[in-house]
C-alpha positions in Angstrom: -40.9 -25.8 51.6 -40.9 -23.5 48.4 -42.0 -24.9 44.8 -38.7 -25.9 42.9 -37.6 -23.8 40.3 -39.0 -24.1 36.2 -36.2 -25.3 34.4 -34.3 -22.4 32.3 -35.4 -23.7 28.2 -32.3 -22.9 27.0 -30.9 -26.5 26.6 -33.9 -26.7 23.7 -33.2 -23.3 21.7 -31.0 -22.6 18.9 -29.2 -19.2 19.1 -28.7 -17.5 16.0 -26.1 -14.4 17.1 -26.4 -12.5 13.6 -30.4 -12.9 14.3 -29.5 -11.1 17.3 -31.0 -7.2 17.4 -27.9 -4.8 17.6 -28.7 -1.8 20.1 -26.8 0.5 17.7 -27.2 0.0 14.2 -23.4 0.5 12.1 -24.4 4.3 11.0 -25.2 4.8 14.7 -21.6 4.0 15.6 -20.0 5.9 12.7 -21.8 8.8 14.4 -19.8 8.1 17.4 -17.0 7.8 16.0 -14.7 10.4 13.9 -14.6 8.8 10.8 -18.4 10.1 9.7 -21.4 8.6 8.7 -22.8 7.3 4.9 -24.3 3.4 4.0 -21.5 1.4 2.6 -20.4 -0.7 5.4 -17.2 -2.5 5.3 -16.6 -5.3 8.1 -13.5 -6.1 10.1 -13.7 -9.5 11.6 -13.1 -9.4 15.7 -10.1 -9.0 17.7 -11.3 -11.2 20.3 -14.3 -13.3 21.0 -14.8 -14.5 25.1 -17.4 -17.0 26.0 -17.7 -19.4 28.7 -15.4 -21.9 27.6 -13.1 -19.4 26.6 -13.2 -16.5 29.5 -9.0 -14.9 28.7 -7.6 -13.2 25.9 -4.2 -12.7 24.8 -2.6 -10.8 28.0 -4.9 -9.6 30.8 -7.9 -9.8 28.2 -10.5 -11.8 30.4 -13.7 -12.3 31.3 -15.2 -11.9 35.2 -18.5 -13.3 35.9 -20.3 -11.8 39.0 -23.0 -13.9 40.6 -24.4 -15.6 37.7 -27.0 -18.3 39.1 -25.4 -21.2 36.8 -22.3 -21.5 33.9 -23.5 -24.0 31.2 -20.3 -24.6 29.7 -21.8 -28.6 27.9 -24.9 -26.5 26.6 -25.2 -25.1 23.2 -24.6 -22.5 23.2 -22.9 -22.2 26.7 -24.3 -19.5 29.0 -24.0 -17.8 32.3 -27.5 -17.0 33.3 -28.1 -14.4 35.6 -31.3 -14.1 38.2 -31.8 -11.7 40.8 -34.1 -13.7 43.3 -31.3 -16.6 43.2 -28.5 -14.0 44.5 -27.5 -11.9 46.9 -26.2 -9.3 44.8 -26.4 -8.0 41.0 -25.6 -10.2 38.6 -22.6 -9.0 36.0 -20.4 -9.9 33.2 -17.4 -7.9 33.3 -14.7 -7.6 29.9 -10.8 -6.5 30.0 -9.4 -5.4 26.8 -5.7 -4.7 26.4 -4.8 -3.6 23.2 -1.2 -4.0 23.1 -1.5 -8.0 23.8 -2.9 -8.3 20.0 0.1 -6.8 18.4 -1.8 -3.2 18.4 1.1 -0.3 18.6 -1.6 2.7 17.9 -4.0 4.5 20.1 -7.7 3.2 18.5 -11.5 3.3 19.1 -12.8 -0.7 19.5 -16.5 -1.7 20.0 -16.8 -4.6 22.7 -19.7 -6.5 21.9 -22.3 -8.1 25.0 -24.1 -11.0 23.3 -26.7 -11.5 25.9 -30.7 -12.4 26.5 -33.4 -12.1 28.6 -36.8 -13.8 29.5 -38.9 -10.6 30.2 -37.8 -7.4 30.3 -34.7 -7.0 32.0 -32.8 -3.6 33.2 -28.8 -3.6 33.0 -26.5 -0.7 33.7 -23.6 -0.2 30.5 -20.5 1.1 31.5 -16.6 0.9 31.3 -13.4 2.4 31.7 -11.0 3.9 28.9 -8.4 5.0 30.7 -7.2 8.9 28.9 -9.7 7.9 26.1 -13.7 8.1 26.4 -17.0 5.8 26.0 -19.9 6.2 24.3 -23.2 4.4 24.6 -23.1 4.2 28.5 -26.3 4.0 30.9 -29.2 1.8 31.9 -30.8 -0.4 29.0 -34.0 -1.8 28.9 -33.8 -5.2 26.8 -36.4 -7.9 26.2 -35.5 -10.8 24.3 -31.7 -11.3 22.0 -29.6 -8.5 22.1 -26.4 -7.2 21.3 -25.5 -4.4 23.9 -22.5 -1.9 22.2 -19.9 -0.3 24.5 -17.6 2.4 21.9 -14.2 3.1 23.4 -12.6 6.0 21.6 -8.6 6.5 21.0 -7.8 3.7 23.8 -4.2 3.8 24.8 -2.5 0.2 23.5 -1.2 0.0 26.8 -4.2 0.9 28.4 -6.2 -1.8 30.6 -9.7 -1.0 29.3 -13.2 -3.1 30.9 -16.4 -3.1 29.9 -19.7 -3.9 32.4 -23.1 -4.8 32.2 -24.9 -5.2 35.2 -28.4 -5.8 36.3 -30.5 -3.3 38.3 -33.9 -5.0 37.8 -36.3 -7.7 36.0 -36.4 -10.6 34.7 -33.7 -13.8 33.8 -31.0 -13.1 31.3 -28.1 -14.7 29.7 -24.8 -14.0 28.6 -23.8 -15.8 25.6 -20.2 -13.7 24.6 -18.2 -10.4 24.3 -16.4 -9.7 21.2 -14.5 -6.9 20.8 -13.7 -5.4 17.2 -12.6 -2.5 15.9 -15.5 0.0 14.0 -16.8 -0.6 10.4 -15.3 1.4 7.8 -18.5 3.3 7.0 -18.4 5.2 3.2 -20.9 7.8 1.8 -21.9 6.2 -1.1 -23.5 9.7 -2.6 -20.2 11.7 -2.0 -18.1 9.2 -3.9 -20.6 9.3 -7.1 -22.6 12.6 -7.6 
């Protein structure tokens, strides 16, 4: 008979998702994107924010959870944790995004937002689907620790089922907290607006 599994030491933790480290940085994604780069950021507030106790959206906006070891929905903060050795596949959270169920009449670029940790370094593939539009900030990511992995979808179709994935290829434990998705931050340089 094998040992029993350590408990995961969530339950114990407070999660801080501003402390989280953001794999791009908001000049990153104004580099990206077509509106330019500078150092005055302004904000936009999400479109959408999915979590465990709240996995669909407005329309066919929804979360899919692919062989997660365990959904803590009466934690705090509720997770879906993820573990190779428990499963017989790779573990993934996967997002759908349609535009048009927000009241969104325009093609746009949006950022969806994986709010996710890991307990050791952990390997995940980034990818996605934009329909006529395109992605940025795709491919395998090496995280260790709080993280906020960034998926750009330029000049999405608002009738355009869009999804975002992460998926793991190798390592340790991780979590997945939420996915919010939000359009880009209005990004001003500063220097060109006062010589």
């Amino acid at each position: 008979m094998g040992k029993a599994p350590k408990p995961f030491p969530l339950d114990e933790e407070t999660i801080e998702f501003p402390s989280f480290k953001a794999e791009l940085s908001e000049i990153d994604i104004a580099k990206l994107t077509p509106r330019g780069t500078g150092i005055v950021v302004i904000p936009f507030g999400p479109i959408d924010s999915l979590s465990p106790s709240k996995m669909v959206g407005r329309g066919e906006t929804n979360i899919t959870l692919i062989w997660p070891s365990i959904v803590q929905t009466d934690a705090n903060p509720q997770y879906a944790r993820f573990e190779m050795a428990e499963t017989p596949q790779h573990g993934a959270v996967s997002t759908h995004f349609v535009p048009n169920a927000y009241g969104i009449t325009s093609p746009a670029t949006y950022i969806m937002e994986f709010n996710i940790q890991s307990y050791g370094a952990s390997t995940l593939t980034l990818s996605g689907y934009a329909g006529s539009g395109t992605l940025s900030n795709t491919g395998s990511k090496t995280i260790n620790g709080p993280v906020t992995l960034q998926l750009v979808m330029h000049n999405v179709n608002p009738n355009q089922v869009t999804w975002g994935l992460i998926q793991q290829t190798a390592g340790a434990p991780w979590v997945w907290y939420s996915t919010g998705i939000r359009y880009p931050y209005i990004v001003i340089n500063a220097t060109a607006l006062h010589p």
